[in-house]
GUFIGU-773589 format. One line per field, with one value per residue (C-alpha): residue number from 1; x, y, z. Coordinates in nm, 2 decimals, padded with zeros to 4 digits, always signed. Example, Ala and Ser with C-alpha at 12.3 -4.5 7.8 and 13.67 -1.06 7.14 Angstrom:
GUFIGU-773589
nr <- (1 | 2)
x <- (+01.23 | +01.37)
y <- (-00.45 | -00.11)
z <- (+00.78 | +00.71)
This chain:
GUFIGU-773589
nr <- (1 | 2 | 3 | 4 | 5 | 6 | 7 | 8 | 9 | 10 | 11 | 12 | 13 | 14 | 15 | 16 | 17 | 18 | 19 | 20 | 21 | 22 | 23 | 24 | 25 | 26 | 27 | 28 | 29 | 30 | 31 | 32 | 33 | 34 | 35 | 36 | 37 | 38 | 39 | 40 | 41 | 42 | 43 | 44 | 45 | 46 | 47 | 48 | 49 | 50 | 51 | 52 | 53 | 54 | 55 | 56 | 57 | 58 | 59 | 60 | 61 | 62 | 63 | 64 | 65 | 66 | 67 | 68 | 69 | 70 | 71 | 72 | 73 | 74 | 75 | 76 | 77 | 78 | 79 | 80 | 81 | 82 | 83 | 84 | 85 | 86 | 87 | 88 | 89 | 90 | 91 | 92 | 93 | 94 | 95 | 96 | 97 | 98 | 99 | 100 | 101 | 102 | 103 | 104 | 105 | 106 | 107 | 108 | 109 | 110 | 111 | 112 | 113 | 114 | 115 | 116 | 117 | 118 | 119 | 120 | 121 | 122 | 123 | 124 | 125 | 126 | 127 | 128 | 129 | 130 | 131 | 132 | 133 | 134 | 135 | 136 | 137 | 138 | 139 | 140 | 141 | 142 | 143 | 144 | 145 | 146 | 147 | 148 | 149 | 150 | 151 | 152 | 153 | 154 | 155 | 156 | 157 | 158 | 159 | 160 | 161 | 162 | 163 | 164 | 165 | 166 | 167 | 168 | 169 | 170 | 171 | 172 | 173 | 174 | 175 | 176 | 177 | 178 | 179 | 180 | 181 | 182 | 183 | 184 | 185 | 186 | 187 | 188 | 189 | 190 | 191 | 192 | 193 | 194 | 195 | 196 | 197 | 198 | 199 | 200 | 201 | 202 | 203 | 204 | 205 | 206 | 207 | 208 | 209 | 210 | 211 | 212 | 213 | 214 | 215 | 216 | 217 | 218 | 219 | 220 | 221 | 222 | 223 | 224 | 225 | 226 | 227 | 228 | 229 | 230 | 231 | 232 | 233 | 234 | 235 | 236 | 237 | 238 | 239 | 240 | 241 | 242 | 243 | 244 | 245 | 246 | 247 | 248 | 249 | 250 | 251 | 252 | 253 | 254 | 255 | 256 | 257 | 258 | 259 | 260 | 261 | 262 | 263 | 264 | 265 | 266 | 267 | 268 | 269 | 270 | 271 | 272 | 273 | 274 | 275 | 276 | 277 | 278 | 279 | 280 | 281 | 282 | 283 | 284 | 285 | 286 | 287 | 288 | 289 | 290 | 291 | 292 | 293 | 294 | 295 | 296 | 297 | 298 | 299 | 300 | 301 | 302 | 303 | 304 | 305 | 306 | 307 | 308 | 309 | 310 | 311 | 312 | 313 | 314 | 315 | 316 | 317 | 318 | 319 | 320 | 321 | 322 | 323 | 324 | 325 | 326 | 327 | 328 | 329 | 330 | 331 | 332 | 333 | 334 | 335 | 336 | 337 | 338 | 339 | 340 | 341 | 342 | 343 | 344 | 345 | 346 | 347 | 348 | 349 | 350 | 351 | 352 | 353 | 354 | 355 | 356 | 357 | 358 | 359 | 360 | 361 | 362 | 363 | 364 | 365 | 366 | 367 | 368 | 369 | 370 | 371 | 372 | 373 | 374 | 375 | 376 | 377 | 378 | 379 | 380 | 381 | 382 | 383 | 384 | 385 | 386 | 387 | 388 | 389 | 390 | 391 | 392 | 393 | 394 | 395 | 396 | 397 | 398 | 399 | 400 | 401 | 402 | 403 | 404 | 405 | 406 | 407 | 408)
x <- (+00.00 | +00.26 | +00.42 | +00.11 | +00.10 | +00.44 | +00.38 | +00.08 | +00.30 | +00.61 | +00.33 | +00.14 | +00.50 | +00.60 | +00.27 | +00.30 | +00.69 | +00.54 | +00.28 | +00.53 | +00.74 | +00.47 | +00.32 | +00.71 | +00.68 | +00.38 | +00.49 | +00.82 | +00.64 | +00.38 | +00.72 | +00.88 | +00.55 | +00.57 | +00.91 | +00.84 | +00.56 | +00.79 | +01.12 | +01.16 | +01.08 | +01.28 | +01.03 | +01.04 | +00.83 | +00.64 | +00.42 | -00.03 | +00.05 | -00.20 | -00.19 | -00.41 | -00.51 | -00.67 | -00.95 | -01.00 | -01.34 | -01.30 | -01.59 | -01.65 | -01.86 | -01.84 | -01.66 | -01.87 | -01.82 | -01.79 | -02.05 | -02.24 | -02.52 | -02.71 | -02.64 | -02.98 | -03.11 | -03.26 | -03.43 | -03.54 | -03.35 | -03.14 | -02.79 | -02.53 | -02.19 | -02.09 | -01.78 | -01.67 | -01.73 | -01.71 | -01.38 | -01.28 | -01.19 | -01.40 | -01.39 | -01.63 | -01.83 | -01.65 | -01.93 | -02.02 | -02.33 | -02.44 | -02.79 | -02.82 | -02.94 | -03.14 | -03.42 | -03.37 | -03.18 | -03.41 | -03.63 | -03.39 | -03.35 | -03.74 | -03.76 | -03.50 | -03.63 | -04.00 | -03.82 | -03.62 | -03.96 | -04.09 | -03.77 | -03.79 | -04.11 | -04.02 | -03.69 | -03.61 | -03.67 | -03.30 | -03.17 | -03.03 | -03.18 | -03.49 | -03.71 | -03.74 | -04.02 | -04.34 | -04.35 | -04.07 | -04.22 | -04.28 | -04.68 | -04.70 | -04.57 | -04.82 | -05.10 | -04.97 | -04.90 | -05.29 | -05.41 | -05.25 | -05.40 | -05.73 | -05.72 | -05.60 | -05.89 | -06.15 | -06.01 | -06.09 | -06.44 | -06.51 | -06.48 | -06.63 | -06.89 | -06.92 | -06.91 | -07.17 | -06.99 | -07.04 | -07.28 | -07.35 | -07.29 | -06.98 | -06.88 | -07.00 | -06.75 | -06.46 | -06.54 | -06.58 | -06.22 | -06.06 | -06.19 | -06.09 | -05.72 | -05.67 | -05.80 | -05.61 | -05.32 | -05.39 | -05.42 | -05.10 | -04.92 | -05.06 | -04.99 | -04.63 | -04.62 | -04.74 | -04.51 | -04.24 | -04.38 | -04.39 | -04.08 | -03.95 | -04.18 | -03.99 | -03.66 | -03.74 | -03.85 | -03.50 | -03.32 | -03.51 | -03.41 | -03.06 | -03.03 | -03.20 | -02.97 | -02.69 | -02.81 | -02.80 | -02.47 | -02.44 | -02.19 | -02.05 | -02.15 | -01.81 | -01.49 | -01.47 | -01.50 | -01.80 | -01.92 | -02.19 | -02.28 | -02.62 | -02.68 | -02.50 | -02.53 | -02.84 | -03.08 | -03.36 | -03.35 | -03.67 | -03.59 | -03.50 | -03.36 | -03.08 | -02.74 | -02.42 | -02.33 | -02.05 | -01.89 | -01.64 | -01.41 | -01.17 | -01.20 | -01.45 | -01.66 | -01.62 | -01.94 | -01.91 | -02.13 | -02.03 | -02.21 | -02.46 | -02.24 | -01.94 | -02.13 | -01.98 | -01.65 | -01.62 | -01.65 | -01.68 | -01.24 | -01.13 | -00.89 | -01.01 | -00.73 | -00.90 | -00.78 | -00.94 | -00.89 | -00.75 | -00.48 | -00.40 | -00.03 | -00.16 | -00.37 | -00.55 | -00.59 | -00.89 | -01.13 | -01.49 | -01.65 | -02.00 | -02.21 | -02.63 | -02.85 | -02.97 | -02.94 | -03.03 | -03.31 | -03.26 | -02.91 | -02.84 | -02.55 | -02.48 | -02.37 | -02.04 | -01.90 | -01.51 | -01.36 | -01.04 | -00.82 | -00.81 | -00.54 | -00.39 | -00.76 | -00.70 | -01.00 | -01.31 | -01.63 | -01.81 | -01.52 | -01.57 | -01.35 | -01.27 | -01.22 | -01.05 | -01.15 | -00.90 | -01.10 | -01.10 | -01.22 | -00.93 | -00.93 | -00.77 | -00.63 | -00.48 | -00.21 | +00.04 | +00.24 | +00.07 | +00.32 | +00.22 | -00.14 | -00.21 | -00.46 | -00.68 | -01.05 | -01.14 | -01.03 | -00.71 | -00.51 | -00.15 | +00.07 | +00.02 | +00.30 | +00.21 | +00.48 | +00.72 | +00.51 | +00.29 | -00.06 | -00.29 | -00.55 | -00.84 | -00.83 | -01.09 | -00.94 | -01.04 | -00.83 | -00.53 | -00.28 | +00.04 | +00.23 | +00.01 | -00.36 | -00.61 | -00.72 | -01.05 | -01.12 | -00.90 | -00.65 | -00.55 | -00.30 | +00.03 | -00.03 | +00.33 | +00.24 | +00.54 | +00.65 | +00.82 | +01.17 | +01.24 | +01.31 | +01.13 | +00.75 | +00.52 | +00.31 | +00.07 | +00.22 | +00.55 | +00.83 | +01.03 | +01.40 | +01.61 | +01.91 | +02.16 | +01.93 | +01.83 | +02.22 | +02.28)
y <- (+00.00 | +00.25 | +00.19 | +00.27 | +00.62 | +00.72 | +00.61 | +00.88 | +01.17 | +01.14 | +01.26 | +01.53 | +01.67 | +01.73 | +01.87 | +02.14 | +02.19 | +02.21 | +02.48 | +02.69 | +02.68 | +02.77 | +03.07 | +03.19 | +03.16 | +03.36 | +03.65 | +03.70 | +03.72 | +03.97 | +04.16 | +04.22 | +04.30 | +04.61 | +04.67 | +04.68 | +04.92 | +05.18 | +05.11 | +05.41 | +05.47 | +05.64 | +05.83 | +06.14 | +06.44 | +06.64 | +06.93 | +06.92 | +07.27 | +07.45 | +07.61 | +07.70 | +07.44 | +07.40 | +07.18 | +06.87 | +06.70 | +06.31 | +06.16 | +05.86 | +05.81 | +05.57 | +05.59 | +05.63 | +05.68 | +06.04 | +05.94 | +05.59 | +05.51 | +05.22 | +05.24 | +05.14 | +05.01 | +05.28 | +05.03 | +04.67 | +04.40 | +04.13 | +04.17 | +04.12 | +04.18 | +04.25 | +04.47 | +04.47 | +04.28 | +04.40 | +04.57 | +04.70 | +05.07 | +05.22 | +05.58 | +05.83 | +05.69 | +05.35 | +05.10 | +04.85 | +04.66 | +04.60 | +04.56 | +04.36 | +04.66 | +04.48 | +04.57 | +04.91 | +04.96 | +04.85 | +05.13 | +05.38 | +05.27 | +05.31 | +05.65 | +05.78 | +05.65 | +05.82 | +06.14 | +06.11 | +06.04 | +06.38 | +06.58 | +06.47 | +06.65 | +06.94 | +06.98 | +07.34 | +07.32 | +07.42 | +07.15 | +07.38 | +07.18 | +07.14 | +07.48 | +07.73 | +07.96 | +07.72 | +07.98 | +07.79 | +07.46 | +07.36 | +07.31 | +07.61 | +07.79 | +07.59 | +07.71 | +08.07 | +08.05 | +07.91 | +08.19 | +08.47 | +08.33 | +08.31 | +08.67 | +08.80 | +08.64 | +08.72 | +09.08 | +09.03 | +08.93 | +09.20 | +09.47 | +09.31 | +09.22 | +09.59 | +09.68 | +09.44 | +09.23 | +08.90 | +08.76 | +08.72 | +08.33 | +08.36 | +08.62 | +08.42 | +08.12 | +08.39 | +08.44 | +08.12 | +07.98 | +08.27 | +08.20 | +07.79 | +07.91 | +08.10 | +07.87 | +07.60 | +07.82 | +07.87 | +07.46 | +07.42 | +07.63 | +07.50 | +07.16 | +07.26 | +07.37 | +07.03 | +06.84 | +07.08 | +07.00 | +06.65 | +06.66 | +06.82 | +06.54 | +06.27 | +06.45 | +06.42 | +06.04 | +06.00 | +06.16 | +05.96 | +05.63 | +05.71 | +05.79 | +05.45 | +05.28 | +05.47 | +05.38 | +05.00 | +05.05 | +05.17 | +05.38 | +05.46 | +05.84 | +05.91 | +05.75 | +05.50 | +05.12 | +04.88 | +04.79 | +04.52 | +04.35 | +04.25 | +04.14 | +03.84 | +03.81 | +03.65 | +03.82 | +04.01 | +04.36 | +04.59 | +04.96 | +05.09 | +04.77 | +04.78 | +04.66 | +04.80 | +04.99 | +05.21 | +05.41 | +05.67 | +05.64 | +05.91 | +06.12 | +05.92 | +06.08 | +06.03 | +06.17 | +06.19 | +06.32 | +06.59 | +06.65 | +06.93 | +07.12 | +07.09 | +07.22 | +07.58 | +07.41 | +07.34 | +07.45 | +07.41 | +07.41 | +07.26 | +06.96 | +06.63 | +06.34 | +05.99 | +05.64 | +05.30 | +04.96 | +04.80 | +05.04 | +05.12 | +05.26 | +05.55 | +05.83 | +06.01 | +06.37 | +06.57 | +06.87 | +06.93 | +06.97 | +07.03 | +07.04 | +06.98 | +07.25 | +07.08 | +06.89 | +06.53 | +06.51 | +06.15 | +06.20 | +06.55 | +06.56 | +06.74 | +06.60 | +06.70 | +06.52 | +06.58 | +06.47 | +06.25 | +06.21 | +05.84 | +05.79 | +05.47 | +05.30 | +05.20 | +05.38 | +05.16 | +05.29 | +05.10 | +05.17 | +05.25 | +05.54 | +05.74 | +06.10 | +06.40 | +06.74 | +07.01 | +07.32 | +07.64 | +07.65 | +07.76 | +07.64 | +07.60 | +07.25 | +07.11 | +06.87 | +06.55 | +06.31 | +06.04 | +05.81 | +05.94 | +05.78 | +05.43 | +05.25 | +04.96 | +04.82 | +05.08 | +05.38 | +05.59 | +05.69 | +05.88 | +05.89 | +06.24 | +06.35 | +06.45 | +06.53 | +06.32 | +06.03 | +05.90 | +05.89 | +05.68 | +05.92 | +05.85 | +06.09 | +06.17 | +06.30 | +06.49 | +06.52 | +06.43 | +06.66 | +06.49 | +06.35 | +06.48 | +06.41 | +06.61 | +06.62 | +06.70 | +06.60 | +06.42 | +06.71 | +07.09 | +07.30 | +07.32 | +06.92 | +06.71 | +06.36 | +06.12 | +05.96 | +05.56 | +05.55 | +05.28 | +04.92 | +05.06 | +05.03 | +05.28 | +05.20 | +05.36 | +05.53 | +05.46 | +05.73 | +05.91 | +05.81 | +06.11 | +06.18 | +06.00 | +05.71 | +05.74 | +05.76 | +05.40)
z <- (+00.00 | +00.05 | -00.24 | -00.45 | -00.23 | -00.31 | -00.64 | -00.69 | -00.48 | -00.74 | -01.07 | -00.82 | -00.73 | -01.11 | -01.20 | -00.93 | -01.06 | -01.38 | -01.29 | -01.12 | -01.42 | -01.62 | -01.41 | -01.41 | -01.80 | -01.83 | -01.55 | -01.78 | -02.09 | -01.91 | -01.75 | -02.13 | -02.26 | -02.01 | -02.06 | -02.44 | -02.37 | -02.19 | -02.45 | -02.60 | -02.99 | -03.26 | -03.49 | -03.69 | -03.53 | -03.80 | -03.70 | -03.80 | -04.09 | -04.26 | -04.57 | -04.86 | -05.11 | -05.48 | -05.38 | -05.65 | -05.67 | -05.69 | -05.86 | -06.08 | -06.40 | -06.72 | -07.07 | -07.37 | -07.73 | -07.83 | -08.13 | -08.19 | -08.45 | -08.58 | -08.95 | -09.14 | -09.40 | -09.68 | -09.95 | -09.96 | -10.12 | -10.00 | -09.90 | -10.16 | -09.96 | -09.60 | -09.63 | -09.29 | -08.94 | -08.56 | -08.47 | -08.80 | -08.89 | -09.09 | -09.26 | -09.33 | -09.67 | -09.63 | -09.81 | -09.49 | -09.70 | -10.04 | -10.13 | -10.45 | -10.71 | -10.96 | -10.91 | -10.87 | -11.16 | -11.38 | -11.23 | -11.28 | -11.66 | -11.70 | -11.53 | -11.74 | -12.06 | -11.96 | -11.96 | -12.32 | -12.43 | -12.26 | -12.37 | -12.77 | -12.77 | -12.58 | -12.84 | -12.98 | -13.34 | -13.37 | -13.18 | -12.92 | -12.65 | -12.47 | -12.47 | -12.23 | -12.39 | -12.45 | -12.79 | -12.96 | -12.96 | -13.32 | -13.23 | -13.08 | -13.38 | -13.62 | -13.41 | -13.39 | -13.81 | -13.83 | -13.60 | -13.81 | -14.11 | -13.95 | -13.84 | -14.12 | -14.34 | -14.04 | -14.08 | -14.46 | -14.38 | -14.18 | -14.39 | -14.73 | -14.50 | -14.39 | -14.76 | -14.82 | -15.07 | -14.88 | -14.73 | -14.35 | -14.33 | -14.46 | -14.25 | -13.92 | -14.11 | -14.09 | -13.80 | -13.64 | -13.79 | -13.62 | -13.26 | -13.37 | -13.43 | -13.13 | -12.90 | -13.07 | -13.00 | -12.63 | -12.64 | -12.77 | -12.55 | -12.21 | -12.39 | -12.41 | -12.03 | -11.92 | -12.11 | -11.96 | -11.57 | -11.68 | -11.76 | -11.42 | -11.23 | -11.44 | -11.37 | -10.98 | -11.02 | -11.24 | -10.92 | -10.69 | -10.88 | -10.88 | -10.52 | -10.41 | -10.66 | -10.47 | -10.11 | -10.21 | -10.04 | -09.69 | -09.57 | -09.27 | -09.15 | -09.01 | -08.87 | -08.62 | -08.57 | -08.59 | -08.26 | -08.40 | -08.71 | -08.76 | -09.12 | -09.34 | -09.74 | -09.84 | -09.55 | -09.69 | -09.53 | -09.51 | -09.52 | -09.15 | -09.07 | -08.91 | -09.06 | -08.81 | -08.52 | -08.58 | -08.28 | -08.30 | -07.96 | -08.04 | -07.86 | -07.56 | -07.29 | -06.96 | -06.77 | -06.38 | -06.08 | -05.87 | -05.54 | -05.54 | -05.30 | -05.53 | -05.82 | -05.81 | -05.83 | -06.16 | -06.49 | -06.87 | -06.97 | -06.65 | -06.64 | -06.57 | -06.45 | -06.53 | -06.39 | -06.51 | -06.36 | -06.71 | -06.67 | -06.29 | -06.33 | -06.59 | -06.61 | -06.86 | -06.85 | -07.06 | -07.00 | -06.90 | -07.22 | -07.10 | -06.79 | -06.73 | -06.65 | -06.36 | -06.03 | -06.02 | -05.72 | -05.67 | -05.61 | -05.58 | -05.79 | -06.11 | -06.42 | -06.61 | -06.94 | -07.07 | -07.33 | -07.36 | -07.63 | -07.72 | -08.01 | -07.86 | -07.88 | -07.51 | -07.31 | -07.42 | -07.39 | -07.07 | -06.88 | -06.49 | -06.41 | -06.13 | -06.22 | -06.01 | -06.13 | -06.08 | -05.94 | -05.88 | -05.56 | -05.24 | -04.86 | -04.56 | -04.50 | -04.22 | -04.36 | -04.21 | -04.42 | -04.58 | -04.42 | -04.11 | -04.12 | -04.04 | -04.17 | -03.94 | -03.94 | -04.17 | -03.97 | -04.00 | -03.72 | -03.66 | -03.34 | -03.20 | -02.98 | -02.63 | -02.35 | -02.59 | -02.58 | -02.84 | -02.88 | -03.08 | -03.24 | -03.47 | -03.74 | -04.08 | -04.38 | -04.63 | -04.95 | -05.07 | -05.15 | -05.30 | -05.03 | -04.78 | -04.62 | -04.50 | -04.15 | -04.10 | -03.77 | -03.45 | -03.51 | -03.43 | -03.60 | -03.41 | -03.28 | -03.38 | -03.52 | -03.52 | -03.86 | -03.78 | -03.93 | -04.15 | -03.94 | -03.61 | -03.50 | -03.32 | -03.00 | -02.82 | -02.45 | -02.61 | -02.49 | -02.78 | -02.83 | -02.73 | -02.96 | -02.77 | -02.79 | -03.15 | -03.22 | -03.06)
């Protein structure tokens, strides 16, 4: 029996050694811990300055195309050729789609031959042309040659008639041919005038002819590339139906919101800096182009457009970007280092120096200006905020190296 006892007493004894070892582990670690806490720091000291600043206006928008239009059909037909497909560069008047023409020629050819018909009958008896003065149409003289002789023998008439030389019926015959001959005169003339507006109504219908003939090939309206294709050879088309979309992305817009209170801040010539996430190392820099009338009520933020040059092709229209609109609206900032701040659980805080200690403040900002943030709130102007040399850490309640120290 008393072997089993000292046999439990020899494991009891250990576990207490162990223990003590243990709660001497945990009272050094809790001893450097303080001792870390009082170590002094080496850190540059910078003071909170103020100064006046240019204030930007950060907003962000979307890229569009400077111009975009759906390219339609103007006549029916079915499509002969499809010059082009999506991506490709197109210039103003390049031929995208060809409308097989048959038909439409054939129309053209049967206009123009109404009118030759039209123009042969309206053709100066000299051959100088077709005829400006209904008089110098050949039927028109014929009738003015029978009226002359029917005036001159009614003039006859008359004054044997007065002489009493012939009788009275064949005076009233005299007469009766002369009124004949000038109202076949007066016929021929407004016959000649509707000829000539026939032939300015076939004229139209020629024209008309011709240009459908010439819009059985669509064209793009001005530079750019084709953003969709919607046709292929063999498809009937109807007129309006549409064919391509052709965008012009050089330059593109960028249009952005800028809070209601911000409004005053910018105008139509100011410079725009634009970043987008398919290129986050560059920047593309452009001007406000144009600006609504209005506030948005939903929102309260006003709209702006600029312009940005786009030779390289790179900005595409769809783009999110973030925008920062140089203004021309001054302030008062208070300013610290960027390196100064420290970023943690969404908040941003700095080490303010107090009775060369430091301080762990939480700060808001406002801007940024270069190297430098602004402090909206958590700061005064004259407070020092200390700046961690490279290799060393701040903490909170931490002493300040002196220079002796910082030296070693």
């Amino acid at each position: 029996m008393r072997v089993r006892k000292a046999g439990r007493a020899v494991p009891f004894l250990a576990a207490l050694l162990l223990a003590g070892a243990g709660a001497g582990c945990t009272g050094g670690r809790a001893n450097d811990a303080a001792a870390r806490a009082v170590e002094p720091v080496k850190a540059r000291v910078v003071p909170v300055t103020s100064r006046k600043v240019a204030r930007r206006v950060d907003s962000v928008g979307s890229l569009f195309p400077f111009e975009e239009v759906t390219v339609s059909a103007e006549v029916e037909g079915r499509v002969d050729v499809v010059y082009v497909d999506v991506g490709d560069p197109v210039a103003r008047g390049r031929a995208l789609v060809k409308i097989q023409p048959i038909e439409l020629s054939l129309t053209l050819e049967e206009q123009q031959a109404a009118l030759r018909q039209i123009e042969a009958r309206l053709a100066s008896p000299e051959g100088s042309g077709a005829l400006k003065n209904p008089k110098d149409a050949a039927e028109v003289k014929k009738a003015e040659a029978d009226r002359t002789d029917a005036g001159q023998k009614y003039e006859r008439a008359k004054e044997l008639f007065a002489e009493g030389l012939i009788a009275r019926g064949t005076f009233d015959e005299a007469e009766a041919r002369y009124n004949a001959a000038r109202a076949a005169y007066d016929m021929a003339v407004q016959s000649v005038r509707n000829l000539q507006a026939q032939a300015a109504q076939r004229s139209a219908s020629v024209a008309l002819a011709a240009k459908k003939l010439e819009d059985t090939v669509i064209r793009a309206p001005f530079a750019g590339q084709v953003k969709l294709r919607m046709v292929s050879p063999g498809q009937y088309v109807r007129v309006q139906t549409p064919v391509m979309v052709v965008v012009d992305t050089d330059p593109v817009r960028v249009r952005l919101k800028v809070p209601e209170k911000m409004a005053g801040w910018v105008a139509v010539g100011q410079d725009v800096e634009v970043r987008v996430e398919a290129y986050p190392g560059r920047s593309f820099v452009g001007k406000i182009s144009r600006m609504s009338p209005s506030v948005e009520s939903d929102t309260r933020s006003l709209e702006v457009e600029a312009l940005l040059a786009n030779e390289e092709g790179l900005l595409k229209p769809g783009f999110f970007a973030r925008a920062s609109i140089a203004s021309s609206h001054v302030d008062t900032a208070l300013l610290v280092p960027k390196e100064a701040l420290r970023y943690l659980y969404g908040v941003y805080k700095v080490y303010a120096v107090e009775q060369k200690k430091l301080r762990e403040t939480e700060v808001k900002l406002g801007s940024r200006e270069g190297d430098e943030a602004e402090i909206v709130d958590g700061l005064e102007e004259g407070d020092r905020v200390a700046v961690a040399l490279e290799g060393d850490e701040l903490r909170d309640g931490a002493p300040l190296a002196t220079a002796e120290q910082a030296l070693k």
